[in-house]
Every structure is written in structure tokens, then in C-alpha cells.
C-alpha positions in Angstrom: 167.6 159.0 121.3 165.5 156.7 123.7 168.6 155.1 124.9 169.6 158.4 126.8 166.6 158.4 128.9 166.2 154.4 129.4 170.0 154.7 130.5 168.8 157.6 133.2 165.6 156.2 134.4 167.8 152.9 134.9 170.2 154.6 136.8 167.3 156.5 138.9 166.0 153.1 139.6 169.2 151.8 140.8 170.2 154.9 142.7 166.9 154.5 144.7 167.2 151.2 145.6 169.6 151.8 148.4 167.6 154.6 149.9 166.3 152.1 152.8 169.6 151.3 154.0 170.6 154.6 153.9 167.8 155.9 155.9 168.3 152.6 158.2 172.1 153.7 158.6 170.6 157.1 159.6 168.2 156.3 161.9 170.6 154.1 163.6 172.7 156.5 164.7 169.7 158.2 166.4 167.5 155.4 167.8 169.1 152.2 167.5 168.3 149.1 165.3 164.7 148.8 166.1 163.8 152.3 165.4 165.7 152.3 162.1 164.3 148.7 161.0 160.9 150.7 161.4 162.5 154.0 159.3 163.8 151.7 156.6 160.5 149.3 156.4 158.4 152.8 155.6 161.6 153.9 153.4 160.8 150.6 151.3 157.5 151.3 150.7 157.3 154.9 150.1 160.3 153.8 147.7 157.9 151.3 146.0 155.0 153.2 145.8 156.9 155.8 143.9 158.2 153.1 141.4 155.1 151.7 140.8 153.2 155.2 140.2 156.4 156.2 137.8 156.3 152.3 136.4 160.1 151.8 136.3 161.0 148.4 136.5 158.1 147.0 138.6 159.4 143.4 139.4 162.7 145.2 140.5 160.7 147.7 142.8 158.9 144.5 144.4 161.8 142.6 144.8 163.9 145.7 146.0 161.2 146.9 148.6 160.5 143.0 150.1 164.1 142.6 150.8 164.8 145.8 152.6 161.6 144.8 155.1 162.9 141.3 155.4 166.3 143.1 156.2 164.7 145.7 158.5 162.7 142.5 160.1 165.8 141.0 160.7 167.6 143.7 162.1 164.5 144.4 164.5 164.8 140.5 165.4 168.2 140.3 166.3 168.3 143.4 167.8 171.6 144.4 166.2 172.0 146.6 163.4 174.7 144.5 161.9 171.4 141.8 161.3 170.6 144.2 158.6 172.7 143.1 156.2 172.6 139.3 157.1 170.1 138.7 153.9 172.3 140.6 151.4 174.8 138.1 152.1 173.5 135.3 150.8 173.0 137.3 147.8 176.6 136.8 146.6 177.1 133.3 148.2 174.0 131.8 145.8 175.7 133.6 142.9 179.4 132.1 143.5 177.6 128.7 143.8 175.6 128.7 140.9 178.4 130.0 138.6 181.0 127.8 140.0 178.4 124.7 140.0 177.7 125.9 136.1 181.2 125.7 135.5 181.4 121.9 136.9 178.6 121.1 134.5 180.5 123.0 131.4 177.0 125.0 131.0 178.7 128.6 131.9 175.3 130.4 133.7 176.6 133.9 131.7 176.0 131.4 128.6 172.6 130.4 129.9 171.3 133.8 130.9 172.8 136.3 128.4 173.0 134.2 125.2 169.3 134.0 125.4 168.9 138.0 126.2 171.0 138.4 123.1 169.9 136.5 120.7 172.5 134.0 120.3 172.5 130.7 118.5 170.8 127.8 120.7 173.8 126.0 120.3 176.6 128.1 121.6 178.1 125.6 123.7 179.5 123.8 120.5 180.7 127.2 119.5 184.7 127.7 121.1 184.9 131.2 120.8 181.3 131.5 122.2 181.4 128.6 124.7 185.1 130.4 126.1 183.7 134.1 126.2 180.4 132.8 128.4 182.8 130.3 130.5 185.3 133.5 131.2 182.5 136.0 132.0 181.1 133.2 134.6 184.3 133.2 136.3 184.6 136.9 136.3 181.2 137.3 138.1 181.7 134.1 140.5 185.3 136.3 141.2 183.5 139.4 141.9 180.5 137.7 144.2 183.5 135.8 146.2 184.8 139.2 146.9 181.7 140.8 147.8 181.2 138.1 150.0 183.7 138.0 151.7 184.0 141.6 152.6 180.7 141.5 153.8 181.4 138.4 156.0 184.5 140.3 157.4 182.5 143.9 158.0 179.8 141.6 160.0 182.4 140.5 161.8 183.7 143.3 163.0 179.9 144.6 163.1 181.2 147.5 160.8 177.6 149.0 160.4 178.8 151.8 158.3 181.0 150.0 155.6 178.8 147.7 155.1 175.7 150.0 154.4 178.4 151.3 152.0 179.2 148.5 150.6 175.2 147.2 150.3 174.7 150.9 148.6 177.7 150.4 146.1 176.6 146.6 144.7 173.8 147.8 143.2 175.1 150.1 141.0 178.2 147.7 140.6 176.2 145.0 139.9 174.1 147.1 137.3 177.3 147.9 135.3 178.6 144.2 135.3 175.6 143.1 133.8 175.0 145.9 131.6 178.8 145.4 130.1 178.5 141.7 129.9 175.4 142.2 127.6 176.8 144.5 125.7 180.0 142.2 125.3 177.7 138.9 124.1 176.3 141.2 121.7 179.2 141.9 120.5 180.7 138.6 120.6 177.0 136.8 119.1 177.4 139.6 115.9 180.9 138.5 115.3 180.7 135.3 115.1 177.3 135.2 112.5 179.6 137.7 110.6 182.2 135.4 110.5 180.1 132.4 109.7 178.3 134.5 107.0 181.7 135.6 105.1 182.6 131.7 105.1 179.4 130.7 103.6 179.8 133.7 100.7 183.8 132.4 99.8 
């Protein structure tokens, strides 16, 4: 029963999190970049002093509310409302590197982040079926950030202000599910293989 309601105050959490940029692609529309870096930046903290009152996921709210300023900052800098979403690009750059540089190393970051959340054995790595699932689900996230990225690199281009407040809006949610699924799939994958282990130590 407390799932249900930690699954909707996630998804609250998550669906608030893009309320700055859509306020910022609002007020844009109206007053330019400058007056909506100023919308967004009081967005952001009306946003956080909300999360913070309801206490739902407080280093998330942080987080969420400093990079919409920085964003709103840098959009105000710049002058161009495309500057915006300059910082939420590097967002999916460091995430391609690090998996692909964790891939180089054989040390699959989905095995060095997840394993731990789930409880798996400390050495996985000497486990195949655990060392392959972790090296797969790397690739699949440094596939999706590559994408991201470079649809976002291609919207700037084009200063497609619009699509890419759409697209900022949609990775949170996105990226919320990936992880939530991956999780789920470790689990799965950790449970397995301690029941298989078990049954050979019973025969």
C-alpha cells in the first residue's frame, strides 16, 4: 500500500520539476529572454519552497531549483532564449562520457551505481550474468544520453526554443522511468542469481 503513494508523490516531484522552463517558454513569448529568465528564476524558487514545506525529495528540489536559475542566468546573459538550455546539455554529454569511459575500464557505471542500491554481491564483476546485464544497461543509458544530446545540440542550432523546452520537460520524466526500470531489472537479476547459487549449494 505505500508504494502507491511513494510512486505518486514521485511522479508529482518529477512533474514539477519542469515547471520553470515552462513558465520561461511562456514568458518568452511575451517579454523576451530577459523577462522570462526573471519568471523562471521566481518559478524555481516558489517551486522549491513548495518541495521543501511538502519534504519530497529535498536534495532533488535543491538541485532542480539551482539549475533552472543557473539556466535563467544564462539565458539573461546571453541574451537569447536558446542560452536556456545550454546547461541541460552538458547533462547528457557527462553521462555518455562517464558510461562509455566505465565501459573502457570494464567497471559498467549501471554496475557501480545500482548494484549497490540493490543489494548485490560486492563482487559482481566476477559474476557473467551480472557483469553482462550492468555492462548492457550502461550501454543502453550511454545510447539514450547520445540521443538526447544530440537532439538538443541540433534544436540549439536551429534555436528551436519550443522543442527544446519540450524536450528539457520530457527527460525528466524519461529519465525517471530509465532509472526506475533499471532498478527494478538488477533486482531482479541480483534475486536470480542468489537463487540460483542457493539451489547449487542445496544439490
Amino acid at each position: 500500500m505505500r508504494a502507491a503513494p511513494r510512486a505518486r508523490t514521485a511522479a508529482t516531484a518529477v512533474a514539477v520539476t519542469g515547471t520553470p522552463t515552462l513558465v520561461f517558454l511562456a514568458a518568452n513569448g511575451g517579454g523576451g529572454p530577459r523577462s522570462a529568465s526573471v519568471a523562471a528564476t521566481v518559478t524555481a524558487v516558489l517551486v522549491l519552497g513548495w518541495r521543501l514545506r511538502a519534504r519530497q525529495h529535498v536534495p532533488h528540489a535543491v538541485v532542480g531549483a539551482l539549475l533552472a536559475t543557473a539556466c535563467a542566468g544564462v539565458a539573461a546573459w546571453t541574451g537569447q532564449a536558446r542560452g536556456f538550455f545550454l546547461l541541460p546539455m552538458a547533462l547528457p554529454a557527462v553521462a555518455t562520457a562517464a558510461c562509455l569511459l566505465s565501459l573502457a575500464a570494464d567497471r559498467p557505471l549501471a554496475g557501480l551505481v545500482a548494484n549497490r542500491v540493490v543489494g548485490g554481491p560486492p563482487g559482481w564483476r566476477s559474476n557473467r550474468v551480472l557483469h553482462r546485464f550492468y555492462a548492457v544497461s550502461t550501454v543502453v543509458i550511454a545510447l539514450v544520453s547520445l540521443a538526447s544530446l544530440a537532439a538538443q545540440v541540433a534544436l540549439y542550432r536551429w534555436s528551436d526554443v519550443a522543442w527544446l523546452g519540450l524536450l528539457h520537460v520530457l527527460m525528466g520524466p524519461l529519465w525517471a522511468a530509465i532509472t526506475a526500470l533499471s532498478l527494478l531489472l538488477a533486482r531482479r537479476t541480483v534475486t536470480r542469481q542468489r537463487d540460483a547459487a542457493a539451489d547449487g549449494r542445496t544439490r
